[in-house]
C-alpha positions in Angstrom: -16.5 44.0 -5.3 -14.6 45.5 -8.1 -16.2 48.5 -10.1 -19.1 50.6 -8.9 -22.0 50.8 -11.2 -23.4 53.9 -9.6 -27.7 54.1 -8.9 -29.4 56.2 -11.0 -29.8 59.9 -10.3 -32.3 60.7 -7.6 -35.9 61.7 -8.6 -37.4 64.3 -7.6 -39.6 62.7 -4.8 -36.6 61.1 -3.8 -34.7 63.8 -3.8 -37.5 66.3 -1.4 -37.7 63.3 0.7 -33.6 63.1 1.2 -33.8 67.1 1.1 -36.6 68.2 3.2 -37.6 71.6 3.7 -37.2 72.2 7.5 -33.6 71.2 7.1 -30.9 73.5 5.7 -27.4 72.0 4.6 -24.5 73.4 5.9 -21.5 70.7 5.6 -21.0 67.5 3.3 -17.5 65.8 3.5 -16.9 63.6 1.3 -14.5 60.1 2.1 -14.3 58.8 -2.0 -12.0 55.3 -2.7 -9.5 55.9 -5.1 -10.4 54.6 -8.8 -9.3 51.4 -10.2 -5.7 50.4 -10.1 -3.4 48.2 -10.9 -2.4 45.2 -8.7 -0.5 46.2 -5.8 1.5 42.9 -6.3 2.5 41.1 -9.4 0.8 37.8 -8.4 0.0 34.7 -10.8 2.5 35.7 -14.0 2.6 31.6 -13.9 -0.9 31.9 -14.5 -0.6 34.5 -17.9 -1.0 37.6 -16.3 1.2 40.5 -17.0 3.1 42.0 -14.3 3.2 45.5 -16.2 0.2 47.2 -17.6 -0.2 49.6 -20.2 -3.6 51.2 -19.0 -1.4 54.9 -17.4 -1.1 57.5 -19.7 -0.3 60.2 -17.2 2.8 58.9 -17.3 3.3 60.0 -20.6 2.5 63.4 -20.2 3.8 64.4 -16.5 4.9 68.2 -15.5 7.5 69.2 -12.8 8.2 72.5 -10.8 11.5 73.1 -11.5 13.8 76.1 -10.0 16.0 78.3 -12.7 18.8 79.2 -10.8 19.2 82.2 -13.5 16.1 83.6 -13.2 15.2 82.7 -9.3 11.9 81.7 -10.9 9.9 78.3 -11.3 9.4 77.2 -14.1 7.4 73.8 -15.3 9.2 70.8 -17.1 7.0 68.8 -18.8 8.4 64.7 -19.5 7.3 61.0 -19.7 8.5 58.1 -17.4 9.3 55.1 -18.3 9.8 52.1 -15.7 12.8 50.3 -15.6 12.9 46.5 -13.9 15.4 43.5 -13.5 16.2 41.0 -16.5 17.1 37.7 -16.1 20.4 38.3 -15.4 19.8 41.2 -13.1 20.7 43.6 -15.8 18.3 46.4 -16.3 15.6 46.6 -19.0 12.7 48.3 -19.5 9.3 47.1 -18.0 6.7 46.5 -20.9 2.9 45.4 -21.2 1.7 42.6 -22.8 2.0 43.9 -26.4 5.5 45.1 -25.9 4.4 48.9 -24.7 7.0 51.1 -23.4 4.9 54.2 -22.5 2.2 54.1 -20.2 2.9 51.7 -18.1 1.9 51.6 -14.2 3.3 51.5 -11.7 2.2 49.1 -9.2 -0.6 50.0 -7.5 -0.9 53.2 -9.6 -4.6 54.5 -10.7 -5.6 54.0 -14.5 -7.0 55.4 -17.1 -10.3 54.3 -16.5 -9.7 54.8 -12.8 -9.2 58.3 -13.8 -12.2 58.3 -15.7 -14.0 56.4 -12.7 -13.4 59.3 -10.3 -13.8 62.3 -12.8 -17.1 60.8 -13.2 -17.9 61.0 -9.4 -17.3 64.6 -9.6 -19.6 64.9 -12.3 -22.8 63.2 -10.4 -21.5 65.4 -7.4 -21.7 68.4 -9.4 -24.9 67.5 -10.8 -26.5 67.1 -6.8 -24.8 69.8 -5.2 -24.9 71.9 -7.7 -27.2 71.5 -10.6 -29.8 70.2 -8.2 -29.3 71.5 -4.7 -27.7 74.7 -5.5 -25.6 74.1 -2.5 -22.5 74.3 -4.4 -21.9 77.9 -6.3 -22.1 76.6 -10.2 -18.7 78.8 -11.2 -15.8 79.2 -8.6 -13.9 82.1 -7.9 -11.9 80.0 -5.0 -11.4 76.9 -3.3 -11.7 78.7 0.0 -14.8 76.9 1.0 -13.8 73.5 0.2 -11.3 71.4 2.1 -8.9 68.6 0.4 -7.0 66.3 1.3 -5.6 63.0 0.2 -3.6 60.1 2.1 0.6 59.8 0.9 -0.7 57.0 -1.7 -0.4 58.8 -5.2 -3.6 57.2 -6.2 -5.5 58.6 -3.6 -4.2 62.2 -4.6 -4.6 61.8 -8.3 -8.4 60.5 -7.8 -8.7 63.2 -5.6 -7.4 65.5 -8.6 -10.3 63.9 -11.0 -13.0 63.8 -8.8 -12.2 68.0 -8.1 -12.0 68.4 -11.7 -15.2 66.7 -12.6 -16.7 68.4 -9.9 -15.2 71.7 -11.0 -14.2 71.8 -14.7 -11.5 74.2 -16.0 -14.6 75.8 -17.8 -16.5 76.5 -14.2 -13.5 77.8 -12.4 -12.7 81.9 -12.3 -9.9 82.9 -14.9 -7.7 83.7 -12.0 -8.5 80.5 -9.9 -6.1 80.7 -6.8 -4.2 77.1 -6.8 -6.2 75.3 -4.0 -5.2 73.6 -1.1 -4.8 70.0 -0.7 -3.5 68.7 2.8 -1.5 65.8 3.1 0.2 64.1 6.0 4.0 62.3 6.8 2.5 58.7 7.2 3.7 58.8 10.6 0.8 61.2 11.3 -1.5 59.8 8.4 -5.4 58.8 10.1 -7.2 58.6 6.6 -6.6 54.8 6.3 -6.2 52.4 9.2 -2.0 52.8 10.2 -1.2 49.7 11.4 2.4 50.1 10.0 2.8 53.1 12.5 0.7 51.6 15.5 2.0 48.9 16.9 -0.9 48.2 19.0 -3.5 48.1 16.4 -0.9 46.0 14.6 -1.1 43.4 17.5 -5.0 43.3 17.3 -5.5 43.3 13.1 -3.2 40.0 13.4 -4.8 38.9 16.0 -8.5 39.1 14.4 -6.7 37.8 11.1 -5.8 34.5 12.4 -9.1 34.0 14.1 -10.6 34.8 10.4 -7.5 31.7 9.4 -8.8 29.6 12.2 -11.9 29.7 11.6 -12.2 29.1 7.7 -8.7 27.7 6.5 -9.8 23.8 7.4 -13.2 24.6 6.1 -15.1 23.3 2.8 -15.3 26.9 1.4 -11.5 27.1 1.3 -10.9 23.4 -0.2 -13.3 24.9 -2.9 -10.9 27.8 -3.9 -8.0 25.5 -3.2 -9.4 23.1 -6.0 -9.8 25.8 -8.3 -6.6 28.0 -8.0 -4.2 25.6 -6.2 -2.4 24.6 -9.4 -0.9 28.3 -9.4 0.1 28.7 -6.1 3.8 28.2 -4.9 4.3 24.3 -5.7 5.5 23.9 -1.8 2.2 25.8 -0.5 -0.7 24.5 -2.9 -3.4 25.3 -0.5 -5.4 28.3 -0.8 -5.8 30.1 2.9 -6.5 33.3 4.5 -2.7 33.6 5.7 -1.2 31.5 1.8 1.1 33.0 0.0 -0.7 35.0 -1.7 -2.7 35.6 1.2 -6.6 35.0 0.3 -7.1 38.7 0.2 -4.3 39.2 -1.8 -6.0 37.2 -4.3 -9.0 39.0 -4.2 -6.9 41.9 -5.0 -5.5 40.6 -7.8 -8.9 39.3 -9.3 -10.7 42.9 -8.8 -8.0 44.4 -10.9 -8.2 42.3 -13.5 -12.3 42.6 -13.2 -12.0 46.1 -13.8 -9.8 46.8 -16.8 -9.2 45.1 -20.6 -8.4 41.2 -22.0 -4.8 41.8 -22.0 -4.5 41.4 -18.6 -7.4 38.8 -17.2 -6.6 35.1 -15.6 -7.8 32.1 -16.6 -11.7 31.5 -15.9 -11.3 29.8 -12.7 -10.2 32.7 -10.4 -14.0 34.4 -11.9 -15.8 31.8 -10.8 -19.0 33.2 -8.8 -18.8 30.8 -5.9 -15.7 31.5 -5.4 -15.6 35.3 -5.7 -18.5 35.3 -2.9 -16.8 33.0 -0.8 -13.4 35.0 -0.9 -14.9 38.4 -0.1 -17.5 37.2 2.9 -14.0 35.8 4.0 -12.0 38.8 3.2 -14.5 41.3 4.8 -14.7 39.3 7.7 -10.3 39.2 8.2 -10.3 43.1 7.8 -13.3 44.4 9.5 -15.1 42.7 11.8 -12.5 44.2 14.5 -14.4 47.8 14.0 -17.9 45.6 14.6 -16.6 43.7 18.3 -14.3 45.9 19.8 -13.5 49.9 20.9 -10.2 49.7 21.2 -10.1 48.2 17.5 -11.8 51.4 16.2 -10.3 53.9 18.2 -6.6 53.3 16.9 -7.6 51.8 13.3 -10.6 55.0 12.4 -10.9 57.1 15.8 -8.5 60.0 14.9 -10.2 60.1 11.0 -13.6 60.1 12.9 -12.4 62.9 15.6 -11.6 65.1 12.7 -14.9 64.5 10.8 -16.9 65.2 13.6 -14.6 67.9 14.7 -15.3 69.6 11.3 -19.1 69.3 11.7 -19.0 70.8 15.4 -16.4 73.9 14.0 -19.3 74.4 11.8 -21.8 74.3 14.3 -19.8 76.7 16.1 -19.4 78.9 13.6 -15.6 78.8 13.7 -12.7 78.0 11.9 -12.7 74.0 13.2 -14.8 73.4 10.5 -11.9 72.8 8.3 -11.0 76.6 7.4 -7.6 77.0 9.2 -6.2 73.9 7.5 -7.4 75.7 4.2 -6.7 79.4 4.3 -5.0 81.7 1.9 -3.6 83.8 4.7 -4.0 82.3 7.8 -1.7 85.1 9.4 -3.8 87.9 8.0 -5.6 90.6 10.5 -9.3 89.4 9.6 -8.3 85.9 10.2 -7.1 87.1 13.1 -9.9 88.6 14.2 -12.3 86.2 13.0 -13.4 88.5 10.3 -13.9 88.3 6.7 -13.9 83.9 6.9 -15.3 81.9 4.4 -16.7 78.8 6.3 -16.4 75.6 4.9 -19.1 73.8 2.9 -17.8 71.0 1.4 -15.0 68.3 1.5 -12.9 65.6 -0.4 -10.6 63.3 1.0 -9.2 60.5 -1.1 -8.5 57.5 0.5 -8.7 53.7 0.7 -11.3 50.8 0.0 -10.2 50.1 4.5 -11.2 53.5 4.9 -14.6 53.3 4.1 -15.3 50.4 5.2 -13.9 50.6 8.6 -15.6 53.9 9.1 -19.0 52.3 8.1 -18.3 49.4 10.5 -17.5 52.0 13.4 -20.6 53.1 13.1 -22.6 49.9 12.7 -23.8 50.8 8.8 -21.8 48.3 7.4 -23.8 44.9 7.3 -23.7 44.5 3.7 -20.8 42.0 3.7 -19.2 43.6 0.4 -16.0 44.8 -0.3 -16.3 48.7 -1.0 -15.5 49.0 -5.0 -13.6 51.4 -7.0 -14.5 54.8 -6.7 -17.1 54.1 -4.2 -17.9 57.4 -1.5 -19.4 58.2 1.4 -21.3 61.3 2.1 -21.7 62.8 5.9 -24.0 65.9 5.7 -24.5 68.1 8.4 -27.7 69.9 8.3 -29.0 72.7 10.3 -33.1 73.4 11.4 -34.6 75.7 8.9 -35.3 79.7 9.9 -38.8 79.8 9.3 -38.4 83.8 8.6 -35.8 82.5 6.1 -38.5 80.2 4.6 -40.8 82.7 4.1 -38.7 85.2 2.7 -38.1 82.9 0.0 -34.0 83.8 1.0 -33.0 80.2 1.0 -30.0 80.1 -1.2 -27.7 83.2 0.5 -28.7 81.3 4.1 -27.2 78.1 3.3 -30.6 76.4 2.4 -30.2 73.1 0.0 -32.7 74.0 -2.9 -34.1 71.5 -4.3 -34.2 71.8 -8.6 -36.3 69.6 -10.6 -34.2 67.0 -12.7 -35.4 68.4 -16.2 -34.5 72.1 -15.5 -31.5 71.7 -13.3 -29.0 72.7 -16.2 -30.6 75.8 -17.5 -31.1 77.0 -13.9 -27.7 76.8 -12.5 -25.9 78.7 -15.4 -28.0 81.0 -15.6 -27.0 82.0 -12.0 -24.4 85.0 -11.5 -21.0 83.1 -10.0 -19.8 85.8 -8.2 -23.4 85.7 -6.4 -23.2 82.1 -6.1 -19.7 82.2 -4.9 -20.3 84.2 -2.1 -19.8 82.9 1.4 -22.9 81.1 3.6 -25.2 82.8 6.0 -22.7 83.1 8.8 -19.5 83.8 7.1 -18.9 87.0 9.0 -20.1 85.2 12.7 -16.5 83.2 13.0 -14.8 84.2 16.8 -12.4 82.1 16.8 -8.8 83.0 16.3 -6.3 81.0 15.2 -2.4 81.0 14.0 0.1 78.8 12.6 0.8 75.3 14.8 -2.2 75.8 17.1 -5.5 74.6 16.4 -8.8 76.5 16.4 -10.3 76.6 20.0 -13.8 74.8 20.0 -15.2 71.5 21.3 -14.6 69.6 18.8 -12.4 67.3 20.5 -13.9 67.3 24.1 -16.1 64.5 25.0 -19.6 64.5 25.6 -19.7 63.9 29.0 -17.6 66.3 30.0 -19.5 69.1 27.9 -21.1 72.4 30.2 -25.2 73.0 29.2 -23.9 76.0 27.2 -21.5 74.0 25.0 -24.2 71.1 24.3 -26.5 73.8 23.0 -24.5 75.2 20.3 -24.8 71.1 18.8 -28.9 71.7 18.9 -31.5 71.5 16.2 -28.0 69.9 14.0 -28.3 66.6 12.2 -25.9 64.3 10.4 -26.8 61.8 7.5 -25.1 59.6 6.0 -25.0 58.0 2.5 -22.7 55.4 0.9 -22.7 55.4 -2.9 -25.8 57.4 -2.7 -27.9 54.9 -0.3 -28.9 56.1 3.5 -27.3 54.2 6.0 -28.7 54.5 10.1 -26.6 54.3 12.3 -28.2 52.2 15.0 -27.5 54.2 18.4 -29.5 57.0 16.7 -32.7 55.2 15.9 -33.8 55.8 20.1 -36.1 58.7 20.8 -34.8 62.1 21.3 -31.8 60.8 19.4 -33.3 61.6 15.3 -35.1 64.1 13.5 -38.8 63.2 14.1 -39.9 60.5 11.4 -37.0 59.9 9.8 -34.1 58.2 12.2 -31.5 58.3 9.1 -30.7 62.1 10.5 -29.0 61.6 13.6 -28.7 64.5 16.0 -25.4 66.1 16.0 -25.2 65.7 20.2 -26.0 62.2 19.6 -23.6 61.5 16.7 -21.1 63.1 18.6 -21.5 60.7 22.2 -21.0 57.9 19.9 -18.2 59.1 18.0 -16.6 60.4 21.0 -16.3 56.7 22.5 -13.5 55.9 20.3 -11.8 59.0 19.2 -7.9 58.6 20.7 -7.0 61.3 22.9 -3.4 60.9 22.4 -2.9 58.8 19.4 0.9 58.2 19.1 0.8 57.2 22.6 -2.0 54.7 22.5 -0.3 52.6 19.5 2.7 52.0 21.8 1.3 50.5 24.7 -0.5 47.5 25.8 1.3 45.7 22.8 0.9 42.2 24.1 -2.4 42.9 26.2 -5.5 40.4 25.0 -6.7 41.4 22.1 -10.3 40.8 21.8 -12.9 42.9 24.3 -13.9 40.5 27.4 -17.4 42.2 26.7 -19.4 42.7 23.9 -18.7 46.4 22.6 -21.1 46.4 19.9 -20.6 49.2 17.0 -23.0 52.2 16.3 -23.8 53.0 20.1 
């Protein structure tokens, strides 16, 4: 509910099991919640709580681009921010924490130190599967060229992004001459890496609509009178009652409580909000409100998670293609160069971290029908979608597995001493079918490919190029199955956790948008709950 504690490291019969060797990974893309935050709100200050906290030292120590008009050159200007806030009588003073700090003070909303630490971390158990383990990963890198980033407008999403690269990658296991690397971002207008109901009115209409059945069903209830009894005496003296749509709203609340969870004394409420009834009531309540619209109806996930989705699976079937739809033309150095062109030269993509929201993950995880835990998605927590690829026997045999894109497994106890002793310009080199890329591309047009055509509508020669592919997917390191897989024909034989790629992609494909934009601006005031069941996962 608050911070991950993440399960131990795989062993090494779980990890051959996970791994096995008749499949060959090709793609992993990584969704990762930023780390932990501050409040988004100042709530309860009548309760002791700060409304400033002193837990961001970034802010002390932040660097600019700047342009000398002399030179015609950038330059970087380093400085410290400090946050300045109304006083009593409106005039302006400086915000400080609860022992008077000046420097280092968040921003509401804004990740922390141990947020920072949090995600740095992740990269660091990435590295060691990936890399130490798998050898998937090359253990130095030359370039990001195979890796794709990208983060949502929210500067905590970017910044975890930035720790969770550099645990991943250290300044030590990066070339001397590392090439800046990429990381895409979006106007949030056009943002699809958290649900956008401030720029879809539609979905709008139906999160408020499944928000007040949540307030219907639970505000008169027992549960609520419980929290109400407990935390009433801080809310607003005209609104006492504690309720889904209060002031604070109830999940507002459990906002507040998870930030206070996760960081130091200075900034905790009184006993009562910690209460272990209460936190279990608030967040089967909360997870109910926000997702349970993803569970029951289509149209729910196709304008809250379809377009994020349509780009995942997108990605995995550029792969599958072998062209640069698998996340490369978002990514390239030179997109206008001849061999990029031509298709020549490509370095397909292998791996992928976008930074987003606790809403992302859960919503795509309730898309899919993996999400029956009933738990909010801490700090920091991930999800991993792996595409894998049948294993070439030959390959096998030849004992080649690393330069044709093979997963090798490393016991735990030598996993160090194996990968740096590896050469990084071998292990940097691109995967088996680097130089196999026909597709052409330039500047405002996509890649062609299938990605984004449905199913139904594919020819016999387009479903083949999704054979003998699976997907798996894993949230904070546990397999999740995503029920519309589990029939036959539809898995990897014996183990239904590895969904076929054709199959993944006729479920997926029910509720990607195929125009967005217009979708969110019509049928605002149309019912908003499915007269059918339209169960999730299928």
């Amino acid at each position: 509910m608050t911070s991950l504690v993440p399960r131990p490291p795989y062993t090494d019969d779980e990890l051959k099991k996970l791994y096995p060797p008749n499949l060959e990974l090709q793609l992993v893309q990584i969704l990762l919640r930023h780390g932990e935050r501050s409040p988004v709100s100042a709530r309860f200050q009548n309760a002791g709580l700060p409304a400033f906290w002193p837990y961001c030292s970034a802010v002390r120590q932040l660097k600019s681009a700047v342009l000398d008009r002399h030179t015609g050159q950038f330059s970087t200007m380093e400085w410290k921010r400090r946050l300045e806030t109304f006083g009593a009588q409106d005039e302006p003073v400086l915000a400080a924490g609860p022992a008077g700090e000046l420097d280092g003070v968040c921003e509401m909303g804004m990740l922390t130190d141990r947020g920072r630490e949090t995600t740095f971390d992740l990269g660091t158990r990435l590295r060691s599967l990936y890399v130490d383990r798998l050898h998937f990963l090359p253990p130095v890198l030359l370039n990001a060229d195979n890796l794709y980033l990208r983060a949502t407008p929210i500067p905590r999403a970017l910044d975890s992004v930035q720790e969770t690269f550099t645990g991943l990658y250290p300044a030590h296991t990066r070339a001397p001459a590392f090439p800046a690397p990429a990381i895409l971002t979006r106007a949030p207008g056009d943002e699809t890496l958290f649900p956008n109901d401030s720029n879809c009115r539609r979905f709008a209409a139906l999160s408020r609509a499944f928000a007040q059945r949540t307030a219907d069903r639970w505000n008169t209830t027992e549960d609520m009178a419980y929290l109400t009894k407990l935390w009433g005496k801080w809310m607003p003296e005209d609104a006492p009652r504690v309720a889904v749509d209060s002031r604070p709203r109830l999940s507002g609340i459990m906002d507040t409580i998870n930030s206070t969870l996760a960081h130091g004394p200075e900034t905790r409420l009184p006993a009562e909000f910690y209460d272990a009834k209460a936190r279990e009531i608030i967040e089967r309540i909360g997870v109910e409100e926000w997702f349970s619209g993803y569970k029951e109806s289509r149209e729910y996930r196709m304008l809250g998670i379809g377009g994020l989705m349509g780009d995942i699976l997108g990605r995995m079937v550029g792969s599958a293609e072998r062209s640069t739809a698998d996340g490369e033309y978002e990514v390239a150095r030179k997109l206008e160069s001849g061999a990029m062109k031509e298709g020549k030269a490509v370095t397909p993509v292998r791996f992928g971290l976008s930074g987003c929201h606790d809403t992302t993950l859960a919503s795509v995880l309730a898309s899919l029908g993996t999400y029956e835990t009933g738990k909010w998605p801490p700090y920091t927590s991930h999800i991993a979608i792996e595409m894998f690829r049948k294993a070439d026997p030959d390959a096998r045999k030849s004992g080649d597995s690393h330069s044709h894109g093979k997963a090798m497994i490393v016991p735990t106890e030598s996993s160090t001493s194996t990968s740096s002793g590896s050469s990084s310009t071998e292990a940097s080199k691109p995967g088996w079918f680097s130089s196999l890329f026909p597709a052409r591309a330039k500047p405002g047009n996509p890649p062609p490919g299938i990605g984004r055509k449905r199913s139904e509508d594919l020819s016999p020669a387009e479903r083949a190029k999704l054979g003998d592919y699976y997907v798996r997917i894993r949230y904070n390191d546990e397999v999740m199955t995503v029920p519309g897989c589990k029939a036959p024909g539809k898995h990897l034989e014996g183990d239904e956790s590895f969904c076929t790629l054709d199959a993944f992609k006729a479920i997926v494909d029910k509720y990607v948008p195929h125009n967005w934009k217009q979708q969110c601006r019509t049928n605002i005031q149309g019912p908003a709950f499915p007269s059918e069941p339209e169960p999730a996962g299928y």
